[in-house]
C-alpha positions in Angstrom: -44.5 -4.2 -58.4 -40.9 -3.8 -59.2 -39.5 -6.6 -61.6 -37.2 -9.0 -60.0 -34.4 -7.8 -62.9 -34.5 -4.8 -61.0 -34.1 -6.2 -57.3 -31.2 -9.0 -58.8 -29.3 -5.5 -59.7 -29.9 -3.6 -57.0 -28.3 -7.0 -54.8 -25.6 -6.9 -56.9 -24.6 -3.4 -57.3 -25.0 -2.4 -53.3 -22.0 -2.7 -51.6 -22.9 -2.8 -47.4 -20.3 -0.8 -46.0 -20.8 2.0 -48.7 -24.3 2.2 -47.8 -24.1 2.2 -43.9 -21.4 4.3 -44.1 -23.8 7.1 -44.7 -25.4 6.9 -42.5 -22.8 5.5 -39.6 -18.9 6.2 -38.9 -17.6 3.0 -39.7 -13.8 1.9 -38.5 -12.2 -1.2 -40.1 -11.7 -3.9 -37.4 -9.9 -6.3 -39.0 -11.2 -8.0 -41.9 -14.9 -6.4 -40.5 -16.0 -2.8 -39.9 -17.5 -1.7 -36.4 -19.5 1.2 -35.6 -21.9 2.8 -32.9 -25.5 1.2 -33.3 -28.4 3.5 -35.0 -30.6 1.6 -33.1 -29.8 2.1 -29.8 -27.6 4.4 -27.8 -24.5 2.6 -27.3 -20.6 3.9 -25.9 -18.7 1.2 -26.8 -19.7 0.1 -30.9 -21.3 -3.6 -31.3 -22.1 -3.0 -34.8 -20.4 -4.9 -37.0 -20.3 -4.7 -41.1 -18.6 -7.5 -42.8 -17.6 -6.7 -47.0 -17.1 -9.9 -47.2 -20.4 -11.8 -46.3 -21.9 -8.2 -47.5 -24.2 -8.4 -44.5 -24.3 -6.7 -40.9 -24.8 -7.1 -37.9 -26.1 -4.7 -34.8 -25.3 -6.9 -31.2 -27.0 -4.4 -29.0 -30.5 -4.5 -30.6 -30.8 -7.8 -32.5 -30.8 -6.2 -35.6 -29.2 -8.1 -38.9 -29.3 -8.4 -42.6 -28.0 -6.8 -45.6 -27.6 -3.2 -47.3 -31.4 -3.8 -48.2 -32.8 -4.5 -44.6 -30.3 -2.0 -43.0 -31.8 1.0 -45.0 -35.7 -0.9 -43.8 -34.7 -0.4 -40.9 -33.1 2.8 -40.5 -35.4 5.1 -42.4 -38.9 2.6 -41.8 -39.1 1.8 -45.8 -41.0 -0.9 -47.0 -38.7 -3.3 -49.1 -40.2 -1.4 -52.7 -39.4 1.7 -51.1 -35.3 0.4 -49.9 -35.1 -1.3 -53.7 -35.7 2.7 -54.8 -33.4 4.3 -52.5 -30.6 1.9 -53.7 -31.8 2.0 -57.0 -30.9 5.6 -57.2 -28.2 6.0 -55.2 -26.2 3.3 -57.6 -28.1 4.9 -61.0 -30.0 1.8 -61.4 -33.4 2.2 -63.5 -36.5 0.9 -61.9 -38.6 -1.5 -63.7 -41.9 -1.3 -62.4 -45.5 -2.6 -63.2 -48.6 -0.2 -63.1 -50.0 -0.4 -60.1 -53.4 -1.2 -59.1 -56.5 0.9 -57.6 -56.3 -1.8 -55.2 -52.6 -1.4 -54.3 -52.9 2.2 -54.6 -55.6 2.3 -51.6 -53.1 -0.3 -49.7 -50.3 2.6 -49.0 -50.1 3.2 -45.7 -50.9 6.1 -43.8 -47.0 6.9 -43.1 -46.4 6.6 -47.5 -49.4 8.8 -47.9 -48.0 11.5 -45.7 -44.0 11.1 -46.8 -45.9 11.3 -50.5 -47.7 14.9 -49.6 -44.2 16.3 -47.7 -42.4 15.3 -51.4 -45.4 16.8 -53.3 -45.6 20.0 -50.9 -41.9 20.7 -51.3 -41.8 20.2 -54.7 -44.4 22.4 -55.3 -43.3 25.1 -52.9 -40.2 24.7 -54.9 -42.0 25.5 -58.5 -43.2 28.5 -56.7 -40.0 30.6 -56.7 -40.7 31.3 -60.7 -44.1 32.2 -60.2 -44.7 36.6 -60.4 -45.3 36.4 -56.6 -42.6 34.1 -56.0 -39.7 36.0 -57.7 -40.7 39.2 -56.2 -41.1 38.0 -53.0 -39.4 34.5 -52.2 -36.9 34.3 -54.7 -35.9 38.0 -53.6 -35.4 37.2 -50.2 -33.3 34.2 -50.6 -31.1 36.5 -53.2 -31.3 39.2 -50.7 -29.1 36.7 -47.9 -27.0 35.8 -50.7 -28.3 32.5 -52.1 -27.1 31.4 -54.7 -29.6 29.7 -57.3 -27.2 26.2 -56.5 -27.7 26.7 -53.0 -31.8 27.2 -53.3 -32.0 24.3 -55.6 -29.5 21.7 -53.2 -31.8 22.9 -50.2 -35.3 22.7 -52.3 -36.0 26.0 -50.8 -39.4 27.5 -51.7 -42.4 29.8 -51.4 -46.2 29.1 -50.4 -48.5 32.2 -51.6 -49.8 34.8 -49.5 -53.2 33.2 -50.3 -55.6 31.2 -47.9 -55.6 27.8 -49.9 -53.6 28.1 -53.2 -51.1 25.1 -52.4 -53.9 23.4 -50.3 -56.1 23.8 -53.5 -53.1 22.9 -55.8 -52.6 19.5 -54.0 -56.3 18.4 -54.1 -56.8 18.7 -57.9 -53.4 16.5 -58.1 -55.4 13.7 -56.3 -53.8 14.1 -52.6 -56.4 13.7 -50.3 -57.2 16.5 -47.5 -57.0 14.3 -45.1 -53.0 13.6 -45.6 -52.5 17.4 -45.9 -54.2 17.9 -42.7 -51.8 15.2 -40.9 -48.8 16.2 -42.2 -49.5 19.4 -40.9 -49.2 21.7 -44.5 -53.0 22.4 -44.8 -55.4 23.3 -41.5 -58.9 22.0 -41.6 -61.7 23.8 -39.5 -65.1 22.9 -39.9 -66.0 22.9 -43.6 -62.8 25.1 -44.2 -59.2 24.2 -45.4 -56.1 26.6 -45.6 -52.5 26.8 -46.0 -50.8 26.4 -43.0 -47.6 28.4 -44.3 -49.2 31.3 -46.5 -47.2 33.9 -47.1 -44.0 32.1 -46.2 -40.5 31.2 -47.4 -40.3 27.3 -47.1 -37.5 25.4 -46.0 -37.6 22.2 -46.0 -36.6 20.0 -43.3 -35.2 16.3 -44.7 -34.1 12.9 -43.2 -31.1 11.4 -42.8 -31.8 9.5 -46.0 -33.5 12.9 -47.6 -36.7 12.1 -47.8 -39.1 15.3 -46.5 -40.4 15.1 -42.8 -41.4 19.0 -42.5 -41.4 22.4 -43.3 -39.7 25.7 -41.6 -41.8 28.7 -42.3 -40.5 32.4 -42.7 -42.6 34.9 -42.6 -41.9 38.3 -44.5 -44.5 40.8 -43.4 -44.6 42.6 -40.0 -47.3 41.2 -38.5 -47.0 41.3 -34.7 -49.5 38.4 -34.0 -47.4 36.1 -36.3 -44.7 33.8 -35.8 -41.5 34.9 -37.2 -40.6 30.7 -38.1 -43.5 28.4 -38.3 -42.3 24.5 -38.3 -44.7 21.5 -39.1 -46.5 20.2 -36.0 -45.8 16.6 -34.9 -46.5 14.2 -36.6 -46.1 10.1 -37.8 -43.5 11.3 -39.7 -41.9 14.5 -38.0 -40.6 14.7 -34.5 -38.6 17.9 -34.2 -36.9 16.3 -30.9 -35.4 13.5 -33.2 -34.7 15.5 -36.6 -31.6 18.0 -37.4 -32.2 20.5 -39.9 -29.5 19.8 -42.7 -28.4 16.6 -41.8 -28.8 15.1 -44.8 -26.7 17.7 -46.7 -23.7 17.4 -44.4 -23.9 13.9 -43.3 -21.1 13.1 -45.3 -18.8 15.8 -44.6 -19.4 15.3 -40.7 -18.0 11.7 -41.0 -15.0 12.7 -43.3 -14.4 15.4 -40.9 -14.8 13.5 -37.8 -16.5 16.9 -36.8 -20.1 18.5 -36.6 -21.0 22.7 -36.0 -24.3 23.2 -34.4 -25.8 26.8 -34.9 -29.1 28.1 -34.2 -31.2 28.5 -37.5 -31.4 27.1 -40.9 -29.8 30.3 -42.8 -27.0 30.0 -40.6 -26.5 26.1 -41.9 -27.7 27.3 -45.6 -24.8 30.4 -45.4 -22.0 27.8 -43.9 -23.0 25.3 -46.3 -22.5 27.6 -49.2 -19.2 28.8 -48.0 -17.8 25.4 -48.0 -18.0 24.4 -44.2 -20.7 21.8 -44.6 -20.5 19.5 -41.9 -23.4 21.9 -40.1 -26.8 21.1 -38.6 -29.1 23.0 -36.3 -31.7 22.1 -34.1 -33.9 24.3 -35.8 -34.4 26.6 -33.2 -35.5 23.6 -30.5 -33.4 22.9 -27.8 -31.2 20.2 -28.5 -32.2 16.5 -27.6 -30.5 13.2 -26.7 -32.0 12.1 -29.9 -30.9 14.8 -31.7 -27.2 14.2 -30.3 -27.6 10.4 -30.9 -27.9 11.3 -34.5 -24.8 13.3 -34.8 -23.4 10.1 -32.5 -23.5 7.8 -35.6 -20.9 9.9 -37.4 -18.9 11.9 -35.2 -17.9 12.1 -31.3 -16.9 15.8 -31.9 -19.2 18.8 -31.4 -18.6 22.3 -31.9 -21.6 24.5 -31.1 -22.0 28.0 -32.7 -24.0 31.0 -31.6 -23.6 34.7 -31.7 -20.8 36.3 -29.5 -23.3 38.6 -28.1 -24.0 38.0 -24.4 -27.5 36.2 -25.3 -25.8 33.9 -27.9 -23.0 33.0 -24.8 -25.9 31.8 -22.8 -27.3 29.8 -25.6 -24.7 28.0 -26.4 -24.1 26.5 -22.7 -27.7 25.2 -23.2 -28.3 21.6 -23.6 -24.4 21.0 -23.7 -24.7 18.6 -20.0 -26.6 16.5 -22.8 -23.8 15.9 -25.1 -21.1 16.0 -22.5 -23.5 13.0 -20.8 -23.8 11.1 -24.2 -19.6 10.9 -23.8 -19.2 13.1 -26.6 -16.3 16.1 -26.7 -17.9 19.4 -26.7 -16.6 22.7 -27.8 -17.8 26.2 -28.3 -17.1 28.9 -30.8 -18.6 32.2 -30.5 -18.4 35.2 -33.5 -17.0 38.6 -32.5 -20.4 40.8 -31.1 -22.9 41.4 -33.6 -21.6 38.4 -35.7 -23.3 35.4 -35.8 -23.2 32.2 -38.1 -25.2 33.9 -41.2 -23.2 37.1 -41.1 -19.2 35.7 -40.7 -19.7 32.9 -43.2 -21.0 35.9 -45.6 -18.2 38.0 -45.4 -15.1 34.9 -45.1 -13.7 32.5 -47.3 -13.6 28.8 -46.2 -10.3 29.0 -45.4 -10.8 32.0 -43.0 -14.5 30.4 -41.6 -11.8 26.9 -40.6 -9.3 28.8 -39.3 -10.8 31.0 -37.3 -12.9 28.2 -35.6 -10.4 26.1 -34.8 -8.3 28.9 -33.1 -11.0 30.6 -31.2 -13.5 27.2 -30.6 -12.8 26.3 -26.5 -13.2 23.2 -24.5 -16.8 23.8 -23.1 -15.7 23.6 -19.7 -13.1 26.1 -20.2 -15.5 28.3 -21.8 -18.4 27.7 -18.8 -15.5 28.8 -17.0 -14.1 31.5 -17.8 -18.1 33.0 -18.7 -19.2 32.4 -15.4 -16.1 33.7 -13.9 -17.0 37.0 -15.4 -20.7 37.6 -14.5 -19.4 36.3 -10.6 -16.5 38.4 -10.1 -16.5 39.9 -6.7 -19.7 38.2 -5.9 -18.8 35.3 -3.5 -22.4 33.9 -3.6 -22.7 33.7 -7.5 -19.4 32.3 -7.4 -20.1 29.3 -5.4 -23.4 29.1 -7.4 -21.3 28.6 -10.7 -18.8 26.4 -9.6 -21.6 24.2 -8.3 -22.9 24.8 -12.1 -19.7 23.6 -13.7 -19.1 20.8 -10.9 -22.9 19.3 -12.4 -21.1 19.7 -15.9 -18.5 17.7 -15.1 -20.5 15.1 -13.3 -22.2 14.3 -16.3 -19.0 13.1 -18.1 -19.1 8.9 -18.4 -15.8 8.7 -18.5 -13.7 8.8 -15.2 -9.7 10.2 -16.5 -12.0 13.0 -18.8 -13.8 14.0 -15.6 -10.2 14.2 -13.3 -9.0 16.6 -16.1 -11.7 18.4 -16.2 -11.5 19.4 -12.5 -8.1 20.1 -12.7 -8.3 22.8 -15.4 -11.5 23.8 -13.8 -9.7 24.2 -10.6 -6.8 26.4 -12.5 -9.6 28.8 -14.2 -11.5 29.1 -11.0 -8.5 29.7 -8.5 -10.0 27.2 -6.4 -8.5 23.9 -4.6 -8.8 20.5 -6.4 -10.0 18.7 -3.5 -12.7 20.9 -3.2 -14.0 20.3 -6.7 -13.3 16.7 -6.3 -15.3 16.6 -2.8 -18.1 18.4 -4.6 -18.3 16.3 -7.7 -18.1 13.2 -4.9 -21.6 14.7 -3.4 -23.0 15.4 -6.9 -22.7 11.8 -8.5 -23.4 10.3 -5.0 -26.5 12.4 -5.1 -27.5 11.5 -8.7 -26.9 8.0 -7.9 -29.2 8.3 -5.1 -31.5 9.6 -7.2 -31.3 6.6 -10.1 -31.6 4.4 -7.6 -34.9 5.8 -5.8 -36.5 6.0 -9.5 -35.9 2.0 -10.5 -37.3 1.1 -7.2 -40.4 3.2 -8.2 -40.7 1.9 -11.5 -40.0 -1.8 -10.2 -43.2 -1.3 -7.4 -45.4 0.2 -10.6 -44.7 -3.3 -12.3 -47.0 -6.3 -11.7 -45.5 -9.2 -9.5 -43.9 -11.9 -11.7 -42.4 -15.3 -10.9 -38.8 -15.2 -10.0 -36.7 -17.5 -11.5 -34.4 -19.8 -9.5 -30.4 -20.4 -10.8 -31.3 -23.0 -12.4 -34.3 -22.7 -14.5 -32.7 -18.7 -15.8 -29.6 -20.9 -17.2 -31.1 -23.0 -18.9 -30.6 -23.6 -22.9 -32.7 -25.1 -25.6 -29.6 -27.6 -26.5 -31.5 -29.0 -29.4 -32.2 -25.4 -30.5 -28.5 -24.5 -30.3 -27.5 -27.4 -32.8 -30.2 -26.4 -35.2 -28.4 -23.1 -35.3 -25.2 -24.7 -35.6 -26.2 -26.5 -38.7 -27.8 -23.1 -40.4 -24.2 -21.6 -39.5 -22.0 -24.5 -41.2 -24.2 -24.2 -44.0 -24.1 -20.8 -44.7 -20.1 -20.2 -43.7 -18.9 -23.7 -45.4 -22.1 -25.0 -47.6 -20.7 -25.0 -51.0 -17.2 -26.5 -49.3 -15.6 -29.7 -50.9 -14.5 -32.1 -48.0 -13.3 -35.5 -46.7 -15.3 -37.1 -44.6 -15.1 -40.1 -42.6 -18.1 -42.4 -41.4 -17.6 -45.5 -39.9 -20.2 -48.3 -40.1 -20.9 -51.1 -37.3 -19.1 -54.6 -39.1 -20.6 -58.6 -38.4 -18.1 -59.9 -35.6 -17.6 -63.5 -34.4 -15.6 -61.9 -31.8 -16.5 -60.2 -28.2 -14.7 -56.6 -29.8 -17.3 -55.0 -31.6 -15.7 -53.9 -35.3 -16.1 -50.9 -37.1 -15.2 -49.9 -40.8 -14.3 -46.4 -41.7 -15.4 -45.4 -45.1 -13.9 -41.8 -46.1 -15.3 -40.1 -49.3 -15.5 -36.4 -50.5 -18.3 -34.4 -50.6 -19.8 -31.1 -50.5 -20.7 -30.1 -46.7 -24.5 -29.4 -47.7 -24.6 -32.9 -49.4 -23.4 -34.2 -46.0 -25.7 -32.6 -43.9 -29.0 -32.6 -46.4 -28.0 -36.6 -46.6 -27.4 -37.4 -43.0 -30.9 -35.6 -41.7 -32.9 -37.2 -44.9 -31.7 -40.6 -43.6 -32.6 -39.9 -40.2 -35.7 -38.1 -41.1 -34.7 -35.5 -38.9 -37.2 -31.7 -39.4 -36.0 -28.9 -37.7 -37.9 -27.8 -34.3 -37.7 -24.1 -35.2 -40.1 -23.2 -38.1 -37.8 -20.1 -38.7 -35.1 -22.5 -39.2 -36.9 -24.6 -40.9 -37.8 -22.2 -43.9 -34.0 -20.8 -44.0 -32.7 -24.6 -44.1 -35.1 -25.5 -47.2 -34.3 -22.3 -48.7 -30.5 -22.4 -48.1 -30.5 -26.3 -49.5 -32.9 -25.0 -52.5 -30.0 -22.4 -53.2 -27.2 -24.7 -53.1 -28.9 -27.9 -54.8 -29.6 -25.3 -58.0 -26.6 -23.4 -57.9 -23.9 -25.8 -55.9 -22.8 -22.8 -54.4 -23.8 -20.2 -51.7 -23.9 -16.1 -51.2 -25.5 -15.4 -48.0 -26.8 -12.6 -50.6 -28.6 -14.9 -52.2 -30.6 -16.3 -48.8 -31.5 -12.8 -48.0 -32.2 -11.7 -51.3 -34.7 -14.7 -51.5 -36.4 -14.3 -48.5 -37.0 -10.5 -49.6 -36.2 -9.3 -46.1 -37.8 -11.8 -44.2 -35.8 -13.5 -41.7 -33.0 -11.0 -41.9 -32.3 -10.6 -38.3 -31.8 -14.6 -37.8 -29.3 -15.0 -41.1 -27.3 -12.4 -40.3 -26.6 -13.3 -36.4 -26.1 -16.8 -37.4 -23.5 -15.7 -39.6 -22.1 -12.8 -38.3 -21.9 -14.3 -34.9 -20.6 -17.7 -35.2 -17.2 -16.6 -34.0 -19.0 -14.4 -31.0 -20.4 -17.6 -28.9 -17.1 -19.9 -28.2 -17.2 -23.4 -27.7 -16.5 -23.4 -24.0 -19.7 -22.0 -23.6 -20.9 -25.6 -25.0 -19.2 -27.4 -23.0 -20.3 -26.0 -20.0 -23.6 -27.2 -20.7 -22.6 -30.5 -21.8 -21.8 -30.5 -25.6 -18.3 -30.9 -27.1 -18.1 -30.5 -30.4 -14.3 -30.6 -31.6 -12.7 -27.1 -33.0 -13.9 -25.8 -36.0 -10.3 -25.2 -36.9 -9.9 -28.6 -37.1 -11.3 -28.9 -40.0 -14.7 -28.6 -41.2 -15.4 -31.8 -41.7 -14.9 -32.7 -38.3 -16.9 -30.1 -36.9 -19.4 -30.9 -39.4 -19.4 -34.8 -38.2 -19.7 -34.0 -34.8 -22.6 -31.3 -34.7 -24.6 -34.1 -36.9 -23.6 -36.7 -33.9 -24.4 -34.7 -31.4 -27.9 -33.9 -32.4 -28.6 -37.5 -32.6 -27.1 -38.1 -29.1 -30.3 -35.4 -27.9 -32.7 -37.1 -29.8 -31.9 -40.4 -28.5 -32.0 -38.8 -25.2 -35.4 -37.5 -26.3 -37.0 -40.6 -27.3 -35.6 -42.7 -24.4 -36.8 -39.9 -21.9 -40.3 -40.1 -23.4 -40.3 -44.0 -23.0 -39.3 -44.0 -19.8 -41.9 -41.1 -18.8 -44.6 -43.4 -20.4 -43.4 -46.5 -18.8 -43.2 -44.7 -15.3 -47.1 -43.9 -15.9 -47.6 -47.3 -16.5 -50.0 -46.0 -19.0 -52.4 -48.6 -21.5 -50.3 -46.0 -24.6 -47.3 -47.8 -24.7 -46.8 -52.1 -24.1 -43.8 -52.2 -21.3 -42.1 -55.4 -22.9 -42.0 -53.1 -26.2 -40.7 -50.1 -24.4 -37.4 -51.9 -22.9 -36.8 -53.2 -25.9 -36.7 -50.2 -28.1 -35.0 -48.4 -24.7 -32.4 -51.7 -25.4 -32.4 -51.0 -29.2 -31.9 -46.7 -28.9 -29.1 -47.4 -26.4 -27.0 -49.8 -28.7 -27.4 -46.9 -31.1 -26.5 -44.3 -28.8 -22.8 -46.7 -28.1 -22.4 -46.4 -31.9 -22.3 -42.9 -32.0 -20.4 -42.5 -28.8 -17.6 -44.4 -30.2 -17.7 -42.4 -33.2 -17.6 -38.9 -31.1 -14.5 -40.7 -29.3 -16.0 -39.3 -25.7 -16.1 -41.0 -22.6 -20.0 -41.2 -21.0 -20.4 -40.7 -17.4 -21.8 -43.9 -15.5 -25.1 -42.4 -14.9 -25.8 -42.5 -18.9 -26.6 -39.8 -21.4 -28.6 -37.2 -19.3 -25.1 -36.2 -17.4 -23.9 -36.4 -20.3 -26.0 -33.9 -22.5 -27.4 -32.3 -19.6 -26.7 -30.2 -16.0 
């Protein structure tokens, strides 16, 4: 267990925006930040980070909470495991209580396996100063040029040219074979176990947040049956389609560059790395993925893809590009003079020259498409039309209509070919993909079982008493600790036919108001979520007369995350019209709170009035033996007097058919 001193510092010392901005390109937006969701895959950004509240708040996928639950989310910690993560990213020491055998048997299968990958990298790592390591490991990586800085940021290592020796290594330190066998380091056959990577340099391959998923395998003998790279099979925690190899090494630098180089292998990001351009991944030797792109997504919307200059490292780097031109992103391509490629140039150039020379040679990928295919079709009218039909499909797959006109027109230029050519084609093409689109929902839609449709008016309808609870969570966490006047008014003895009413105003704190005014009604909340947030919130106010949506979330250890932070982060995003159109007018928050305050209370007694006398009714309409008729149109008398009160204090006129055109559609 990690002590609570430990957690209480962690709270404090986390700043939100510093810790998403890791992992997401944030832009301020006002007094907020906003980004592209992690989550989801998103062209216009819904995610919103507020330094103020020190929470955030994803609109696309529900997602909420603070730096804690953000880095839960993202990377699939447990909350011990995000306490850690922040604990050393702000120097913080852990206070932690021995853990039991019990506890110890309770990790999951995913902690088992992430434990192994840190074990097996560690130990490859150790390796390196081994006899057989330094002749053999250590020498290679010296032999491209590594510096012993650059093996040690990259953990770079060496497994044995031996059938078991890290397999055996890992089962005398307790691991169990059945962890090494899922994470894909050991093989088990029958009553055998070996190293998967024997005889190989290691390299391995790290999360966003650096925690090891994989391994990359070199091998450094001959053999022909052998693979020249072996990677770690799939697995619960490694998906080569949704990881980039060096990622979390350049993640930073991509974001402060606005700018991300893709090349091939991992020596090619080790080399560039070292040479000072370190905003580089690769797609370790896969082809690259929408996930993949969606990852780079998060920091950057520029691409530069790198690959030899030979004619085989042209063709490569036109592959999977559609992909990241589709995603909205900007593409270019930079190719190396023949018999360069990413290893090599950064080897023999400074920064400087490595910068320079990409960002004078690096083309607009439909200008290099271009002017590529234009070569390989010259004087061949048939492979001509072929690849302007190529680039016309490039193009189509741009989202964004003025990018795709441009594109045609330089396209046009390059090719020597009219305009409203291309245009007519890329007309056919989209219409075609459309087509498409549209035949595949109808075949998914027929797959699905038959479900009720909903009329109009049952898919519009709102839980109104839901909708005030939420409202009273939101006032109390934006305005709880808040001093303010408030005015009640109480019904006054009159001889008279006017009916006389006293106003009392007195100061108070808004949580005193509210916590008050429901105790007196005996009013619970519906929702049990917002029932526990409600007690808690009130729990933190009444001890500390004060409130830190921090301190909610930091209470409920996670739990209820999502719900606190979209009350508060998005009680500006639902405007009050929206209420009135289905029937509830509570006055402008700008008001003042008080007033707003005053009238949510009011109007949540107006629905349960409603709700009571509804219920009578519906009983007396039954004519049932539960409820004596005489006694029913009496309380129905008694709840309506009530319900004139608090009409005169919300100042609105009813409609003549009563309170349910009132409250309701």
């Amino acid at each position: 267990m990690i002590s609570r001193t430990t957690v209480d510092a962690v709270f404090d010392a986390a700043r939100v925006e510093e810790v998403i901005g890791d992992f997401v390109q944030l832009k301020k937006s006002g007094s907020n930040f906003k980004g592209l969701s992690p989550f989801t895959e998103e062209r216009s950004p819904s995610f919103m980070v507020s330094p103020v509240k020190q929470i955030w708040k994803d609109f696309s996928s529900g997602k909420g909470g603070n730096a804690v639950t953000f880095i839960m989310e993202h990377e699939h910690f447990t909350f011990p495991e995000a306490i850690k993560w922040l604990a050393k990213k702000y120097g913080i020491e852990v206070e932690e209580t021995e853990q039991t055998d019990e506890q110890k048997v309770a990790q999951d299968e995913k902690e088992s396996m992430f434990l192994v990958s840190k074990y097996a990298a560690e130990w490859f790592q150790s390796q390196l100063k081994t006899e057989e390591g330094k002749a053999i490991g250590y020498s290679y990586f010296k032999e491209r040029g590594f510096t012993d800085e650059t093996i040690e940021h990259f953990q770079l290592g060496y497994n044995p040219d031996q059938w078991s020796a890290f397999t055996d290594a890992a089962i005398k330190a307790g691991y169990q074979l059945e962890f090494l066998e899922k994470t894909g380091v050991s093989i088990v056959k029958e009553n055998k176990q070996f190293d998967r990577f024997k005889g190989r340099v290691m390299f391995p391959i790290r999360s966003h947040s650096g925690r090891v998923l994989g391994f990359g395998g070199r091998i450094l003998t001959n053999e022909k049956k052998a693979a020249k790279y072996l990677n770690s099979p799939q697995s619960e925690i490694y998906d080569k389609s949704n990881v980039l190899y060096g990622i979390y090494e350049a993640k930073q630098s991509i974001a402060k560059e606005d700018l991300c180089y893709i090349v091939e292998g991992y020596t090619d990001v080790i080399q560039l790395h070292q040479a000072g351009v370190k905003n580089v991944v690769s797609s370790s030797g896969t082809a690259l993925t929408s996930q993949q792109i969606r990852l780079i997504q998060r920091l950057t919307k520029n691409i530069t893809v790198l690959y030899d200059g030979d004619a085989a490292g042209m063709r490569a780097a036109i592959r999977g590009t559609d992909l990241i031109l589709e995603a909205g992103m900007n593409v270019r391509v930079g190719t190396f003079p023949d018999g360069e490629d990413p290893d090599s140039f950064a080897k023999s150039h400074t920064e400087s020259e490595i910068v320079d020379f990409l960002t004078n040679n690096a083309q607009d990928f439909i200008s290099f498409k271009s002017n590529l295919l234009k070569k390989e079709a010259a004087g061949d009218p048939i492979k001509k039309a072929a690849m302007i039909r190529d680039i016309v499909n490039s193009i189509a797959k741009i989202p964004d209509d003025i990018s795709r006109e441009i594109y045609v027109r330089e396209s046009a230029a390059i090719l020597d070919i009219g305009e409203d050519v291309l245009f007519s084609t890329l007309a056919q093409v989209r219409n075609a993909s459309l087509k498409e689109q549209n035949k595949k929902e109808i075949r998914d839609k027929s797959q699905q079982p038959l479900s009720k449709v909903e009329t109009p008016e049952a898919s519009i309808k709102v839980d109104r008493r839901a909708i005030l609870e939420r409202s009273i969570l939101a006032i109390l966490l934006l305005y709880g600790g808040k001093d303010e006047l408030f005015e009640d008014e109480y019904l006054q003895d009159s001889t008279g036919e006017e009916v006389e009413y006293e106003t009392v105003k007195s100061e108070q704190r808004v949580y005193e108001k509210i916590y008050m005014d429901l105790q007196a009604d005996e009013i619970k909340f519906t929702n049990p979520d917002f029932q526990n947030i409600y007690a808690k919130i009130i729990d933190v106010l009444l001890l500390e007369q004060k409130l830190d949506v921090q301190l909610i979330l930091s209470a409920f250890e996670g739990e209820y995350a999502n719900v606190i932070a979209d009350i508060a982060m998005s009680d500006d995003k639902y405007q009050l019209h929206d209420w009135e159109r289905n029937k509830i007018f509570p006055k402008l928050k700008n008001q003042s709170v008080s007033e707003y305050t005053s009238q949510v209370l009011l109007h949540l007694r107006q629905y349960l009035i409603y709700d009571l006398v509804e219920n009578i009714n519906r009983l007396i309409a039954q004519n049932t033996a539960e409820i004596d008729n005489s006694e029913a149109l009496r309380q129905v008398m008694d709840y309506n007097l009530l319900r004139t009160k608090i009409d005169h204090k919300n100042r609105v006129v009813i409609p003549s058919d009563g309170l349910s055109r009132f409250l309701f559609n």
